[in-house]
VOBA-1610 file (N, C-alpha, C; in pm, whole numbers, padded with zeros to 5 digits, always signed):
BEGIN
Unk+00592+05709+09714Unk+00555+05631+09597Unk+00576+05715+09472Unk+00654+05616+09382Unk+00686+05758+09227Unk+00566+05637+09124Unk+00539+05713+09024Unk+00472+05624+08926Unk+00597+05584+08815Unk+00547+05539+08688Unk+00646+05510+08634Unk+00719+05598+08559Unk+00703+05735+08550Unk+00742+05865+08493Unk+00865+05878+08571Unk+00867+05872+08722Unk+00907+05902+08835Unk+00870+06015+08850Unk+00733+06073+08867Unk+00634+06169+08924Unk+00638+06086+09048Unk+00679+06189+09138Unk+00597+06196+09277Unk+00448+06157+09298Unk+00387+06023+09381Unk+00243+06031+09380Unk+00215+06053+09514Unk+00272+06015+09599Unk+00211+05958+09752Unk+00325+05936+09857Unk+00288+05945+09972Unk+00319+05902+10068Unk+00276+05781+10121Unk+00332+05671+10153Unk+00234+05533+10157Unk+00305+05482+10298Unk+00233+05505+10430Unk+00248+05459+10572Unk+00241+05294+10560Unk+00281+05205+10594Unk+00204+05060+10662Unk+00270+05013+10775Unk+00146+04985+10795Unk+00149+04891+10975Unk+00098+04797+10961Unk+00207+04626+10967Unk+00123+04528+10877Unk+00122+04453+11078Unk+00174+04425+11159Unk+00171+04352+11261Unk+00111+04404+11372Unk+00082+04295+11458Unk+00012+04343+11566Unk+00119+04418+11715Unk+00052+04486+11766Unk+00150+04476+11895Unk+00024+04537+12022Unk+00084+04536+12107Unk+00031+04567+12215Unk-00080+04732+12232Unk-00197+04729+12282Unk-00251+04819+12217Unk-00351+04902+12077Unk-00297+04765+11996Unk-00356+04835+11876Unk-00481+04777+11820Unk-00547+04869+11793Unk-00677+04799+11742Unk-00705+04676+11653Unk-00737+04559+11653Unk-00762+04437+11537Unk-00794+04505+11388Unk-00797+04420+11316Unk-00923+04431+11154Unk-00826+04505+11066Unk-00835+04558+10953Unk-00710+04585+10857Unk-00843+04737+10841Unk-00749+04800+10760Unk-00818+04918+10716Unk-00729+05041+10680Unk-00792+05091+10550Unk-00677+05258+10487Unk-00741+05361+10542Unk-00625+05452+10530Unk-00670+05567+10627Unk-00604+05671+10575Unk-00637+05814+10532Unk-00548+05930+10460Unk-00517+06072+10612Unk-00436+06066+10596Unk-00373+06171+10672Unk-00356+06271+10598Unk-00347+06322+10511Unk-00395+06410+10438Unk-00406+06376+10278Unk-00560+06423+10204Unk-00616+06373+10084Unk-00535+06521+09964Unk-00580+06421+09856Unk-00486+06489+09740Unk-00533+06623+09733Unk-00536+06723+09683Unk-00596+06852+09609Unk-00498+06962+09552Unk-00541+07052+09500Unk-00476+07182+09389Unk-00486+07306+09458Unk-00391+07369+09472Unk-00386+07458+09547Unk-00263+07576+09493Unk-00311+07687+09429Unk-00253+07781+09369Unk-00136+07738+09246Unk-00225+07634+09224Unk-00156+07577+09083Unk-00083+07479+09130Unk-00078+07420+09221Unk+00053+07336+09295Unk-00048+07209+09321Unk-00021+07101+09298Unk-00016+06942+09335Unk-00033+06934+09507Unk-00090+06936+09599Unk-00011+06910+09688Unk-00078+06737+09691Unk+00025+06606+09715Unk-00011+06495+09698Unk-00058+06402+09822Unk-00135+06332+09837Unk-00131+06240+09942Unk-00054+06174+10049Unk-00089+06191+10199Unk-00041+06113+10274Unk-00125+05967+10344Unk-00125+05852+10275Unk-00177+05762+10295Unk-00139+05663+10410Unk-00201+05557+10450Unk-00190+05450+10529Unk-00269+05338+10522Unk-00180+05228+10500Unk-00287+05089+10554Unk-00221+05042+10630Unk-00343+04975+10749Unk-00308+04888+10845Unk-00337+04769+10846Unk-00269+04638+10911Unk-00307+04519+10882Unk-00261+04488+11034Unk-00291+04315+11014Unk-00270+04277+11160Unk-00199+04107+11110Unk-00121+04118+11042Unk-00007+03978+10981Unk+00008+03915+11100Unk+00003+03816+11117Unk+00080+03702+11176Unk+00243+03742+11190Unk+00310+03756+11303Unk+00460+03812+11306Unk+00562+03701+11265Unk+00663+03703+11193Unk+00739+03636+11183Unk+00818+03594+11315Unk+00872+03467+11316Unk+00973+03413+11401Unk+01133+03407+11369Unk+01200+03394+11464Unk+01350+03351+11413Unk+01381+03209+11335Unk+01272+03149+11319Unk+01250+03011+11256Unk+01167+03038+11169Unk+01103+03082+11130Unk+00967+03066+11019Unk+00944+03231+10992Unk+00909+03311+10886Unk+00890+03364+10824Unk+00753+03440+10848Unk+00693+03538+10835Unk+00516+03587+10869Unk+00452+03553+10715Unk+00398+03401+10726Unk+00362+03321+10623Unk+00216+03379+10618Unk+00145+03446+10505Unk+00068+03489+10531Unk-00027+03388+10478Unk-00190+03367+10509Unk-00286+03308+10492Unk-00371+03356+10372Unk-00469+03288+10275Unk-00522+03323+10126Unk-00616+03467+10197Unk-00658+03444+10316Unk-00749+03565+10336Unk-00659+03696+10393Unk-00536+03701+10469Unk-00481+03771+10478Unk-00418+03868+10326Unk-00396+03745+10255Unk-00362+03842+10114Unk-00447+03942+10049Unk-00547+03815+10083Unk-00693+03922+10006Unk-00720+04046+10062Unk-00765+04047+10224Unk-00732+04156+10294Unk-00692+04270+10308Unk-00497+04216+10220Unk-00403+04294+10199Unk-00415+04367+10011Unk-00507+04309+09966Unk-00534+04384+09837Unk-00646+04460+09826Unk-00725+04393+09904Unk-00867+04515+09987Unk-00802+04632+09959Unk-00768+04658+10047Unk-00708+04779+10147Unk-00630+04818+10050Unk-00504+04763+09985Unk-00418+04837+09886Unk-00486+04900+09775Unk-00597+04833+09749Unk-00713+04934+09630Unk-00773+05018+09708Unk-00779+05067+09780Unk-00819+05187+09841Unk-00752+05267+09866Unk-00563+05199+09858Unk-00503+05285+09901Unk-00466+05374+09776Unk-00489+05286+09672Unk-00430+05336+09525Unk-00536+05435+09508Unk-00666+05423+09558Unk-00786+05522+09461Unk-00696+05615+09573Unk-00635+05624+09673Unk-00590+05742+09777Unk-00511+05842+09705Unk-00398+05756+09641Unk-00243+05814+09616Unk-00280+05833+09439Unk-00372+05801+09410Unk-00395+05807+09263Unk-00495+05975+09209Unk-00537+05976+09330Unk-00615+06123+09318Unk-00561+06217+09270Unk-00639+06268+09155Unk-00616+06421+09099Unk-00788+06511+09115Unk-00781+06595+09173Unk-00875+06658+09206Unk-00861+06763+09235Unk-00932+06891+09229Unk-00910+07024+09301Unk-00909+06991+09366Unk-01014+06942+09472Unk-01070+07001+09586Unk-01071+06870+09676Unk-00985+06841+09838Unk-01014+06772+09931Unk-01111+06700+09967Unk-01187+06785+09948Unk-01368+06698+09990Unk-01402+06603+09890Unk-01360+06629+09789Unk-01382+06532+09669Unk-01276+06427+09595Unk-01190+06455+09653Unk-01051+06369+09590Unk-01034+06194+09699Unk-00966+06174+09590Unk-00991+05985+09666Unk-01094+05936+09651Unk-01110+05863+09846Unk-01218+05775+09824Unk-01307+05850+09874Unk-01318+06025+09879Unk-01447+06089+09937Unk-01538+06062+09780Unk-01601+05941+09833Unk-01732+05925+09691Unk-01814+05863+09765Unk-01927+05848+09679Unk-02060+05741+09689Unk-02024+05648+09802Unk-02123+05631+09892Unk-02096+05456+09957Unk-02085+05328+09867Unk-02190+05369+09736Unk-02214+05267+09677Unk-02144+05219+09520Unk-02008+05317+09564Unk-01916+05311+09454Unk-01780+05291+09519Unk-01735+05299+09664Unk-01640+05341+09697Unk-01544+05161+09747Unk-01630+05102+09730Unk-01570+04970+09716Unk-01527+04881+09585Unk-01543+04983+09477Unk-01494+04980+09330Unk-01339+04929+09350Unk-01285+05050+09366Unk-01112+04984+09369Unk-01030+04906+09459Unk-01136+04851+09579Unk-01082+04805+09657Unk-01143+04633+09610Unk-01242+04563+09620Unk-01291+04492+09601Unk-01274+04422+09432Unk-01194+04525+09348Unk-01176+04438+09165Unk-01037+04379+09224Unk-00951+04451+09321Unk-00799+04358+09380Unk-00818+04234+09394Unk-00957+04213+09436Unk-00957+04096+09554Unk-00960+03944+09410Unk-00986+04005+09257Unk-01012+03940+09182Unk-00877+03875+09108Unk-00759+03934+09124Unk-00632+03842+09108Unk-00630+03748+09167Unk-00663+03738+09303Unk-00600+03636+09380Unk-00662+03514+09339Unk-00720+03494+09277Unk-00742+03378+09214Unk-00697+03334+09021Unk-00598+03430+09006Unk-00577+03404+08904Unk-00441+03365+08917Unk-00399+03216+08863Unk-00279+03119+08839Unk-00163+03238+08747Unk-00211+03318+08676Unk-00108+03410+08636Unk-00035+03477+08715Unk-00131+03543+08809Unk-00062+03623+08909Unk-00006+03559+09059Unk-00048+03465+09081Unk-00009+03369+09207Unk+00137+03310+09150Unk+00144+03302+09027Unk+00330+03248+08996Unk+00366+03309+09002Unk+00364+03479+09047Unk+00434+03567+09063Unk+00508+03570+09208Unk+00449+03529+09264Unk+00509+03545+09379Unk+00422+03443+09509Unk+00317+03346+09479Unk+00280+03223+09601Unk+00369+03086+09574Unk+00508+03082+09632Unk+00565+02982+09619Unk+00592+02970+09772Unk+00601+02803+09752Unk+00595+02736+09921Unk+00778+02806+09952Unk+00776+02820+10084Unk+00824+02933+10141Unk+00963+02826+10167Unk+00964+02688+10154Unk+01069+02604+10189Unk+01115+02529+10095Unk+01025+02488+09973Unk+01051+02429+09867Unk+01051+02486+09745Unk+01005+02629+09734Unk+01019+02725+09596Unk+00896+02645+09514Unk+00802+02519+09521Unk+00672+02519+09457Unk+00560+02607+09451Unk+00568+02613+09284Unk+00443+02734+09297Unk+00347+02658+09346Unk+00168+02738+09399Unk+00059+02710+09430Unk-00034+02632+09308Unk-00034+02502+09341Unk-00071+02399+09233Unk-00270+02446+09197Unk-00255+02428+09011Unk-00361+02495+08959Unk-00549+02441+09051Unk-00509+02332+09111Unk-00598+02243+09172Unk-00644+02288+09291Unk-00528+02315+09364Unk-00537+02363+09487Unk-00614+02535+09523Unk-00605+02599+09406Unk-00668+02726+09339Unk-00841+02713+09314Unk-00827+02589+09243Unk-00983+02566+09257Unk-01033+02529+09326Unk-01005+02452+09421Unk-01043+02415+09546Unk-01071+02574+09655Unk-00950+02681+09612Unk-01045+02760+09691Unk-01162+02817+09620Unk-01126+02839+09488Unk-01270+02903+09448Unk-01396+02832+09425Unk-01427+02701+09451Unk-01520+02637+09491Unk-01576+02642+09618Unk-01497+02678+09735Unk-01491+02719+09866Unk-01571+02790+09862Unk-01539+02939+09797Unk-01584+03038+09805Unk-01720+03066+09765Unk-01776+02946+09686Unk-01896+03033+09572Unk-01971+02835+09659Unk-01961+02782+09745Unk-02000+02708+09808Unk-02138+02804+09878Unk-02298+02719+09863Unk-02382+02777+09889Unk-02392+02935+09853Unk-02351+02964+09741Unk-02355+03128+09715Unk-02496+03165+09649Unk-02574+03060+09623Unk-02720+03101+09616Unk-02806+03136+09727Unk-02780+03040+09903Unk-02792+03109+10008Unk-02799+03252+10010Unk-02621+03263+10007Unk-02584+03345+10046Unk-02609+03466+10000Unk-02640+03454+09847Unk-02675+03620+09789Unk-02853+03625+09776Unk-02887+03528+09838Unk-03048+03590+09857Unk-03074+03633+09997Unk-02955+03596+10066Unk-02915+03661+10209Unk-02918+03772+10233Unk-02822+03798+10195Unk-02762+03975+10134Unk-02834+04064+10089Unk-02926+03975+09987Unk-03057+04089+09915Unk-03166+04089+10022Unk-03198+04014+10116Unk-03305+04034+10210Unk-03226+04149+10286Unk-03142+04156+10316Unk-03089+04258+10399Unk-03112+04389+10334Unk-03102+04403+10219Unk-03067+04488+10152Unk-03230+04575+10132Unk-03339+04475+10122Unk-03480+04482+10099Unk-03554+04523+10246Unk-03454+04465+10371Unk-03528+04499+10507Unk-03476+04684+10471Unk-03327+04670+10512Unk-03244+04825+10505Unk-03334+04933+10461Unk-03402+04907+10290Unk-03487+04988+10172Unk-03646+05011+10289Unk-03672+04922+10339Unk-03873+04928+10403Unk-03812+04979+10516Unk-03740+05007+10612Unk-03734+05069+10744Unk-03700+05219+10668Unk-03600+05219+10578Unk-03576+05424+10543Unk-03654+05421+10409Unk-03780+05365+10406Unk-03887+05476+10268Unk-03968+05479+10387Unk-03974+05447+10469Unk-04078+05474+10550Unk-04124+05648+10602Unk-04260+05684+10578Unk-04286+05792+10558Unk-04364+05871+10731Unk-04404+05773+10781Unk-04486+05829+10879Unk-04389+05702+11018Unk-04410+05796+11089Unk-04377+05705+11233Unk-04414+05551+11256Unk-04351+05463+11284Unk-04332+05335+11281Unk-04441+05247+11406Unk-04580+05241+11425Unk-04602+05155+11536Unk-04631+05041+11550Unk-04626+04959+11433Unk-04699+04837+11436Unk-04569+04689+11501Unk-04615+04593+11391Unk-04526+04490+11464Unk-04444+04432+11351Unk-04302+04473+11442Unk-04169+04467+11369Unk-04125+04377+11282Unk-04156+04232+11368Unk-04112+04103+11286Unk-04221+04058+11190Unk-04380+04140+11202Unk-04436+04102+11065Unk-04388+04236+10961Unk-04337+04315+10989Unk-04294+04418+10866Unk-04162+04386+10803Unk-04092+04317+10911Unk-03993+04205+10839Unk-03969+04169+10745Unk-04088+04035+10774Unk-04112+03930+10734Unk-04150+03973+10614Unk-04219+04085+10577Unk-04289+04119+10481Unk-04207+04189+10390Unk-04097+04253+10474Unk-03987+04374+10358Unk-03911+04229+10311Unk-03880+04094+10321Unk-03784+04017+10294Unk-03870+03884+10213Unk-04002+03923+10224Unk-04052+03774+10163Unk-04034+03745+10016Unk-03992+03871+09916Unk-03951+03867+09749Unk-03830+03792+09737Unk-03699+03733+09838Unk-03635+03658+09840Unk-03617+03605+09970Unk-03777+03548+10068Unk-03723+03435+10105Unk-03729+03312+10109Unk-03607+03202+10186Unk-03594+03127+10102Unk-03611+03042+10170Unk-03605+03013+10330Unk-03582+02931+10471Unk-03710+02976+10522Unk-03753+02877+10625Unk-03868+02940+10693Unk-03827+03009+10805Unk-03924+03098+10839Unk-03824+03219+10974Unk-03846+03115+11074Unk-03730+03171+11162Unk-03717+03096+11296Unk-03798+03163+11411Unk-03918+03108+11454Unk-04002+03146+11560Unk-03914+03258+11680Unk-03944+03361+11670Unk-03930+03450+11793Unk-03783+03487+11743Unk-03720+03536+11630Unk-03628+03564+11574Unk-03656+03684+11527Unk-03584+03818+11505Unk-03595+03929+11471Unk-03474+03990+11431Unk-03431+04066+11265Unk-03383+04061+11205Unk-03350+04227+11258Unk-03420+04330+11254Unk-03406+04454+11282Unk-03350+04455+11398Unk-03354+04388+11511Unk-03289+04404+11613Unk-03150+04433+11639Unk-03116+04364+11577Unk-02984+04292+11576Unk-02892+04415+11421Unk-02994+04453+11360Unk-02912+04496+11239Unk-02832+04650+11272Unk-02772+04609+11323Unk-02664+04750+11403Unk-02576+04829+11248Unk-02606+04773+11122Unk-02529+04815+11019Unk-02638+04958+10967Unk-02754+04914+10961Unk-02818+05044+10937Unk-02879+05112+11040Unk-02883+05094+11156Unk-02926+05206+11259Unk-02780+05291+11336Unk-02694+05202+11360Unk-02570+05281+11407Unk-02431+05267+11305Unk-02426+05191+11176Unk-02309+05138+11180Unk-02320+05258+10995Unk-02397+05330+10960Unk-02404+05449+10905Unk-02418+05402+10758Unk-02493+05256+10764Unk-02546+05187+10631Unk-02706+05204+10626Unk-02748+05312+10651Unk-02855+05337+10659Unk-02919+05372+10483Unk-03027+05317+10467Unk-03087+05295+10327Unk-02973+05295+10216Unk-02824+05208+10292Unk-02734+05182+10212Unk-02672+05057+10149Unk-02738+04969+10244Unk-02672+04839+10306Unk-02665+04757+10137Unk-02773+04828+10052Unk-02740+04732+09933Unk-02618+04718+09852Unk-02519+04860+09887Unk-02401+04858+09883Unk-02297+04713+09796Unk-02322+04688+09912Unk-02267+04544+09954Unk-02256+04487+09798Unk-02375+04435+09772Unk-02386+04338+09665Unk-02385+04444+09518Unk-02413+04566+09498Unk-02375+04630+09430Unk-02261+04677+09372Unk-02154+04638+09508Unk-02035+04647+09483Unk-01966+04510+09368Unk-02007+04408+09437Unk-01975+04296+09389Unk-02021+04293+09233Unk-02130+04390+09171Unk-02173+04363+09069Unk-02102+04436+08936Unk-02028+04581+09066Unk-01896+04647+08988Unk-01789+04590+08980Unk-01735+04477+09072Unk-01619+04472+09072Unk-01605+04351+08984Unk-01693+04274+08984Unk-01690+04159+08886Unk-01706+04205+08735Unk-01785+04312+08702Unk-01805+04341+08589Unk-01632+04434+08547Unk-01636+04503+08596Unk-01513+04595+08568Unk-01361+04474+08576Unk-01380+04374+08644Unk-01225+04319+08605Unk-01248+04186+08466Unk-01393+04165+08487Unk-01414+04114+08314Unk-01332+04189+08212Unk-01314+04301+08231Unk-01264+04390+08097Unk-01121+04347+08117Unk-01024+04336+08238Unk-00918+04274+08249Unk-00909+04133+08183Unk-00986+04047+08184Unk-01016+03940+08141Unk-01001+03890+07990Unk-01106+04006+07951Unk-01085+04010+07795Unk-00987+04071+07756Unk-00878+04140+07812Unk-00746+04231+07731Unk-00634+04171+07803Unk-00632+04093+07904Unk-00546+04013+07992Unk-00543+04068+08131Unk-00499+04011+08248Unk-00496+04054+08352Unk-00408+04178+08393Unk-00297+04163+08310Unk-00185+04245+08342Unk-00208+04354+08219Unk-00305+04349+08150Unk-00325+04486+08034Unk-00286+04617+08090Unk-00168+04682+08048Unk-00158+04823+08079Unk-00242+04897+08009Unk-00252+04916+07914Unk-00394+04992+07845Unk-00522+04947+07922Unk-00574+04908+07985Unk-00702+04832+08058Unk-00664+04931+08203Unk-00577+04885+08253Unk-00490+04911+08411Unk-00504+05096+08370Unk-00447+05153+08288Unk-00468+05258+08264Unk-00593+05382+08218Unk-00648+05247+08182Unk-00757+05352+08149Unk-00874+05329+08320Unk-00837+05244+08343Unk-00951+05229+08534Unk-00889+05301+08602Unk-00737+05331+08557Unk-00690+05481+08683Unk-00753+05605+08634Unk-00718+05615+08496Unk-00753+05748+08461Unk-00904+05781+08494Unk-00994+05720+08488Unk-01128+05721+08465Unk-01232+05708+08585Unk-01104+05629+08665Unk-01214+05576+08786Unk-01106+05605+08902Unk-00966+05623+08913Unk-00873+05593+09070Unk-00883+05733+09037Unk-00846+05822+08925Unk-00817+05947+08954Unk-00922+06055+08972Unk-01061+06045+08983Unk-01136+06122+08956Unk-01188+06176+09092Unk-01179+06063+09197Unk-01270+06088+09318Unk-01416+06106+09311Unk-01485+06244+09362Unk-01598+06242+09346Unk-01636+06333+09251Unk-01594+06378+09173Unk-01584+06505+09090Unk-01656+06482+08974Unk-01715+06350+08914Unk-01859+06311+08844Unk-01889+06217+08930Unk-02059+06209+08824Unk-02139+06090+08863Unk-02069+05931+08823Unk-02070+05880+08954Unk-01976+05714+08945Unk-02009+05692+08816Unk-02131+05600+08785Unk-02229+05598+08640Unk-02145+05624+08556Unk-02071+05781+08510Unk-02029+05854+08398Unk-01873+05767+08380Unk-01828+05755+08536Unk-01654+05752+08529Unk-01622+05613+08511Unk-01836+05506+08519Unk-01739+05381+08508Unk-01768+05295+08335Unk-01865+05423+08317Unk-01932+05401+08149Unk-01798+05423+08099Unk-01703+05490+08122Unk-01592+05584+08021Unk-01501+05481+08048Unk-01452+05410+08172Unk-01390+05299+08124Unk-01432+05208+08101Unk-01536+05126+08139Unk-01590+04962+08055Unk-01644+05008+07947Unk-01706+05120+07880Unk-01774+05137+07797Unk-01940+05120+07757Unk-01984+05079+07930Unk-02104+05006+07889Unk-02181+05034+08038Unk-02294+05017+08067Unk-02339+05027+08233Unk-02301+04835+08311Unk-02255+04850+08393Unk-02241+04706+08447Unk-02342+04639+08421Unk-02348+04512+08414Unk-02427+04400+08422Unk-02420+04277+08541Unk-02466+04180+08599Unk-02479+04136+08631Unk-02421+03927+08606Unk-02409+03980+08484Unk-02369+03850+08398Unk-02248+03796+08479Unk-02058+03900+08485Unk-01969+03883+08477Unk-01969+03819+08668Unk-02072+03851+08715Unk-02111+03766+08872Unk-02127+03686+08901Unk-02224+03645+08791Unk-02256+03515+08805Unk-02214+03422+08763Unk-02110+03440+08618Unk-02002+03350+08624Unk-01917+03348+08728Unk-01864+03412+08779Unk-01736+03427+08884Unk-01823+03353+09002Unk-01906+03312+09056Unk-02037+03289+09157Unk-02009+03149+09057Unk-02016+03069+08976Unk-02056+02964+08896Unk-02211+02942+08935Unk-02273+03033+08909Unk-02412+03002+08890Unk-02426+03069+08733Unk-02366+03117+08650Unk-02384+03118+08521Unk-02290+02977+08430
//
């Protein structure tokens, strides 16, 4: 990968199809991370994997709205990869915060709903029609369908995750009333008799979201806020695009997130630019 200087940035692997053997689910992966070393650059060897639908000798590997998205996931992670300037390995890329590190991967996922960037390249694969402006809203109505559920969902999770790790002394009492009790500030359904939420939550006892899990929706509160600023300067702003590399793809962990994402929006996130995108503002 050269940038537009034609500086050398990266090495960029992909494995977009399935075959025999290989693990499901999409995901980036660095084979070796950026760092400085006796004055010398040495640059990234990156990878994303995907699992596309294979093309035929008749039809084309037509990809699906969630496969794209998927595929821009992952490519913002791959960019905070190949975008790294850092001394030091341990800190370059996406070695950051849990609760920042879905920054550049998750503001991608915010084109795909923009009619600017879909005429770029979502035209029907037999008739050259672009993706009609209607048919666009129809998914993003899809999407933000029951999203008041859904994000008082998320925050109960997020509120159980917080009461199992502040916990100070050994745990003996009874589980599903400490539950019930870490989740009752947003809940919203009545619990389902003989149902238990900790059981089952394999994300913070093994899955290494431990007093992290709020992550999640924190992310969403960066990534919506930070592509607002795209919004207001245009989607395709190179001054905008440039200043979220400089500030935020190139830094890794080398400041506090906080500092690198004040210096490009100019401001601490808010919550606002969510809840429009959510149409609950």
């Amino acid at each position: 990968m050269m940038d537009a200087n034609g500086d050398f940035l990266a090495v960029l692997f992909t494995d977009f199809h399935p075959r025999e053997g290989k693990r499901s689910g999409a995901w980036m992966s660095s084979f070796k991370s950026q760092f400085i070393k006796n004055g010398a650059d040495s640059r990234p060897h990156i990878t994303i994997v995907m699992n596309f639908t294979r093309p035929t000798e008749t039809k084309p590997a037509l990809l699906t709205f969630d496969e794209v998205e998927t595929f821009l996931h992952e490519f913002g992670h791959a960019l905070h990869g190949m975008l790294a300037k850092s001394t030091y390995e341990t800190l370059s890329g996406t070695s950051v915060y849990r609760d920042f590190v879905e920054l550049p991967s998750q503001i991608m996922e915010n084109w795909l709903v923009e009619k600017e960037y879909l005429d770029k390249f979502a035209f029907h694969y037999q008739t050259g029609e672009k993706m009609p402006a209607e048919l666009v809203q129809k998914i993003i109505n899809a999407a933000n369908y029951n999203i008041g559920y859904l994000t008082f969902r998320q925050l109960s999770f997020g509120y159980l995750d917080m009461a199992w790790h502040t916990l100070e002394q050994p745990f003996d009492g009874d589980v599903r009333e400490f539950e019930q009790k870490a989740m009752l500030p947003v809940k919203l359904l009545p619990v389902v008799p003989g149902t238990s939420m900790s059981t089952a939550f394999g994300h913070i006892f093994s899955g290494g979201y431990a007093a992290g899990y709020y992550s999640y929706k924190w992310a969403e509160v960066l990534d919506a806020d930070a592509f607002a600023a795209f919004k207001e300067n245009g989607i395709f702003d190179k001054k905008t695009a440039q200043s979220f590399r400089v500030n935020v793809l190139e830094k890794g962990n080398t400041e506090e997130p906080m500092a690198l994402y004040k210096r490009f929006r100019g401001h601490e996130p808010t919550v606002d630019a969510l809840l429009e995108r959510n149409g609950v503002k």
